[in-house]
C-alpha positions in Angstrom: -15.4 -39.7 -20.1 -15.8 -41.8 -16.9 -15.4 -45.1 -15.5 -17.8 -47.3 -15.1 -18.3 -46.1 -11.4 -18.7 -42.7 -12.0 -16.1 -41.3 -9.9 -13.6 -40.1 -12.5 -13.2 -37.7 -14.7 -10.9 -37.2 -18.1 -9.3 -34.3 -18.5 -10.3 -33.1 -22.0 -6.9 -31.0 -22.0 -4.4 -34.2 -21.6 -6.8 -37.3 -21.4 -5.8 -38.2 -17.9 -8.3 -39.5 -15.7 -8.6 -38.5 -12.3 -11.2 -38.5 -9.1 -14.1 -36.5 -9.8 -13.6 -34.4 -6.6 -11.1 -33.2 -7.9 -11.7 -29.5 -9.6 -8.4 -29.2 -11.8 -6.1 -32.2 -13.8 -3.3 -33.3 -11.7 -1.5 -34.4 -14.7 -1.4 -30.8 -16.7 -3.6 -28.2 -14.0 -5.6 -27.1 -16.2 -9.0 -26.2 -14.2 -12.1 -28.4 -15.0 -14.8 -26.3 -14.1 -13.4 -23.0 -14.5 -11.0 -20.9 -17.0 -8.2 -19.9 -15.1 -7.7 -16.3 -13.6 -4.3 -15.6 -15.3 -5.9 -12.6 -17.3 -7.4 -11.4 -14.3 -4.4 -11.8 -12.3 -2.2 -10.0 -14.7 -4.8 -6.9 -14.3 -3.6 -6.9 -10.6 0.0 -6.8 -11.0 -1.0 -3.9 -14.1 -2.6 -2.0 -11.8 -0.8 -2.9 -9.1 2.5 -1.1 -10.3 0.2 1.8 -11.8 -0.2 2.6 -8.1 3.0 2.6 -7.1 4.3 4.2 -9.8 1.8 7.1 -8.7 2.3 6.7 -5.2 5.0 9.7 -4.6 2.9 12.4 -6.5 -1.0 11.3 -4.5 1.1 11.5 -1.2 2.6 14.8 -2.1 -0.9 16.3 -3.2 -2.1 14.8 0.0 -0.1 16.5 2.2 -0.2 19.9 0.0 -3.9 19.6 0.5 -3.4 18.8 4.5 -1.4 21.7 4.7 -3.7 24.2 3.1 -7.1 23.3 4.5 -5.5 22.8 8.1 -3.2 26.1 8.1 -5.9 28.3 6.8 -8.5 26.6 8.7 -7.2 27.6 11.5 -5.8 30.7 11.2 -8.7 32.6 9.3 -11.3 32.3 12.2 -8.4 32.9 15.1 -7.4 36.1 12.7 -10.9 37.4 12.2 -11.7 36.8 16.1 -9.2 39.3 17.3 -11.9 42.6 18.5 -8.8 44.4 19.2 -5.7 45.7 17.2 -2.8 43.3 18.0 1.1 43.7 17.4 2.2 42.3 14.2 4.2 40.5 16.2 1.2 38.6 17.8 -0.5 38.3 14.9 2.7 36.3 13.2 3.4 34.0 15.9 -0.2 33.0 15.6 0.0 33.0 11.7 3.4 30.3 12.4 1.7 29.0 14.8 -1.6 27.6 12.4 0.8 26.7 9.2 3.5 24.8 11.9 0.2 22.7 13.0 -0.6 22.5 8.8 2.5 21.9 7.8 3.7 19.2 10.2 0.1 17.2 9.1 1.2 17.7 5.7 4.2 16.0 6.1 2.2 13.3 8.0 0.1 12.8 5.4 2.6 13.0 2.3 5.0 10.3 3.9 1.8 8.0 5.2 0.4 7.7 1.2 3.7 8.1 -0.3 5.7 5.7 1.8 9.2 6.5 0.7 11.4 9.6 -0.1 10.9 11.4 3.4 13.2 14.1 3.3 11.7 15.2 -0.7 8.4 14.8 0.4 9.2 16.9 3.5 10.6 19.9 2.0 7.9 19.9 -0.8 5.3 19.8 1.4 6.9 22.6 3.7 7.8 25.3 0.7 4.1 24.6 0.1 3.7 26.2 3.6 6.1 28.3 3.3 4.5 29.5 0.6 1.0 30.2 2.5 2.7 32.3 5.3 4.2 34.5 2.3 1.2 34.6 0.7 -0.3 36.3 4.4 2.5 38.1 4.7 2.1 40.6 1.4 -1.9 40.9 1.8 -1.7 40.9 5.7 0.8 43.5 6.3 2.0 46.9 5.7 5.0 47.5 7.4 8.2 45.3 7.3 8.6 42.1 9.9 12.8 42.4 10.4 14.3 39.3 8.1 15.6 37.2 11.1 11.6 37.1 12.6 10.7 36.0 9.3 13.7 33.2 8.5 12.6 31.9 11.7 9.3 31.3 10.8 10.2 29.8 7.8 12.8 27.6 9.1 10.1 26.4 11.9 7.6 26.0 9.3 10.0 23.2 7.4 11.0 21.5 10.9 7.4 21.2 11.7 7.0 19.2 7.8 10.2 16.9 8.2 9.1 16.4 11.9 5.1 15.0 10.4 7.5 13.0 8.0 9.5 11.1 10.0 6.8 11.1 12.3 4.5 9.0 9.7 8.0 7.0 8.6 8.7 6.1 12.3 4.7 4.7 12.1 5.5 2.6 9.1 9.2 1.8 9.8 6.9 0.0 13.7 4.8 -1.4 11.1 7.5 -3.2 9.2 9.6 -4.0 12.1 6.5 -5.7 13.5 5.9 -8.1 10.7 9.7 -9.3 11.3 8.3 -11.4 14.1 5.7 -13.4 12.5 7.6 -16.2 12.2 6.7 -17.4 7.9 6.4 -21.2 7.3 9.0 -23.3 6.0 9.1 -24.5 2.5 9.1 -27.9 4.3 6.0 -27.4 6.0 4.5 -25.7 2.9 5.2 -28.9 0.4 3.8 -31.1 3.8 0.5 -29.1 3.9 0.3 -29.3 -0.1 1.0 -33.1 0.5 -1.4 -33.9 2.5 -4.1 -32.2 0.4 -2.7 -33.6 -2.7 -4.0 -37.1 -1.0 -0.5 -38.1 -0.2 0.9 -38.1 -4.0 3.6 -37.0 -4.3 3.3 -37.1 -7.8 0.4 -34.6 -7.6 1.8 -32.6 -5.3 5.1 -31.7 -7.5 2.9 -31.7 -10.6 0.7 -28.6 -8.7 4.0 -27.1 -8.0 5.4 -27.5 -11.8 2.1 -25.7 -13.0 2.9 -22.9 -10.6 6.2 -22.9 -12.4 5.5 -22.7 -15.5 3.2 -19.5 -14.8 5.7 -18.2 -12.9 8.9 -19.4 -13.9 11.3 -16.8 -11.9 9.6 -17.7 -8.5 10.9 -19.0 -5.7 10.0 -22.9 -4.5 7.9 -21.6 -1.7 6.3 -19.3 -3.2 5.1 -21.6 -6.1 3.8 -23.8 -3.2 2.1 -21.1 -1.0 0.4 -20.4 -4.9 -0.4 -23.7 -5.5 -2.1 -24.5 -2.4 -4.3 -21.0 -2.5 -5.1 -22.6 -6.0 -5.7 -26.2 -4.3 -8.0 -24.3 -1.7 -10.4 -22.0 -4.0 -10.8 -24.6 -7.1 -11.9 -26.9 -4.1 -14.1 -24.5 -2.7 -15.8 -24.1 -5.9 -16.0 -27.5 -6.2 -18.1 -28.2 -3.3 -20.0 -25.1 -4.1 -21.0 -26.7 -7.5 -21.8 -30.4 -5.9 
């Protein structure tokens, strides 16, 4: 199993014999100490898409919900607190008012969870609200608001959803736009830092990168050496934690 020295190991997968710092076989990767993570990592990627593939329909509950609690949170207590009769008038403006102030945070909301399809997510979210005002409209009153009052409440109501989604896209778009600037390393100073922890093999270094590869056959050369180096990295950490 060792030299007579002590200081190397065989690989019981290939029979190579390598340093015994070393946590995983530079002549086939496979990991010494440890059974690799491939199950674990194709958990990730499973649930992964599951979220993403759910993403649309959380964000549009989201902002539904946003839209409910706020527009009715606030216009309940501001309707009950009138002592006094009030216009109709006045009391829809401030009914408009509370579902605008819902409806543009459902938008918000929606877009910020969703993170895609604005405009859909914008109109679902304000028919939503929509819907509330005509749900106060036929228990609140008795007489008839003239069409044109009400299509402009309506029409306000979506604005204020389209304007909390592009509002939250606008967020995520700075987000994105940010990240442009981190300049990413090269592949040449990936394979260098992989290099250099490979103990200056080069052999080692490409064999790391050919394991990578053969998990992951359709990835790029720089990822396969960003992966193989976070793979360098914990099996060493483990390493020392086991010494």
């Amino acid at each position: 199993m060792s030299d007579g020295f002590g200081n190397e190991l065989e690989c019981p997968h290939c029979g190579a014999t390598f340093h015994y710092e070393l946590t995983r076989c530079p002549n086939c990767g496979v990991n010494i100490y440890f059974p690799d993570d491939e199950e674990d990592g194709e958990f990730r990627k499973s649930f992964s898409s599951f979220i993403n593939s759910i993403r649309f329909p959380l964000g549009i509950l989201a902002g539904w919900l946003a839209s409910i609690i706020l527009s009715l949170g606030l216009y309940i207590p501001i309707r009950f607190a009138f002592t006094m009769p009030q216009s109709e008038y006045v009391v829809y403006f401030v009914m408009v008012a509370c579902i605008v102030v819902g409806s543009f945070a459902g938008g918000f909301f929606a877009i910020r969870v969703a993170k895609e399809k604005v405009v859909l997510g914008a109109v679902l979210v304000g028919l939503i609200s929509v819907g509330i005002a005509i749900a106060i409209l036929l228990r609140e009153w008795t007489t008839v608001i003239p069409f044109p009052s009400v299509t402009i409440g309506w029409l306000i109501i979506l604005a204020a959803s389209f304007g909390g989604a592009k509002t939250a896209e606008s967020m995520l778009r700075k987000v994105t736009v940010e990240t442009l600037f981190v300049v990413p390393p090269t592949e040449e100073n990936l394979y260098q830092s992989l290099f250099i922890k490979a103990g200056y093999d080069h052999s080692v270094a490409k064999r790391l990168i050919e394991y990578e590869r053969q998990r992951t056959p359709k990835t790029a050369r720089s990822e396969l050496i960003q992966s193989a180096i976070r793979r360098w990295e914990r099996d060493n950490r483990t390493g020392r934690s086991i010494n």
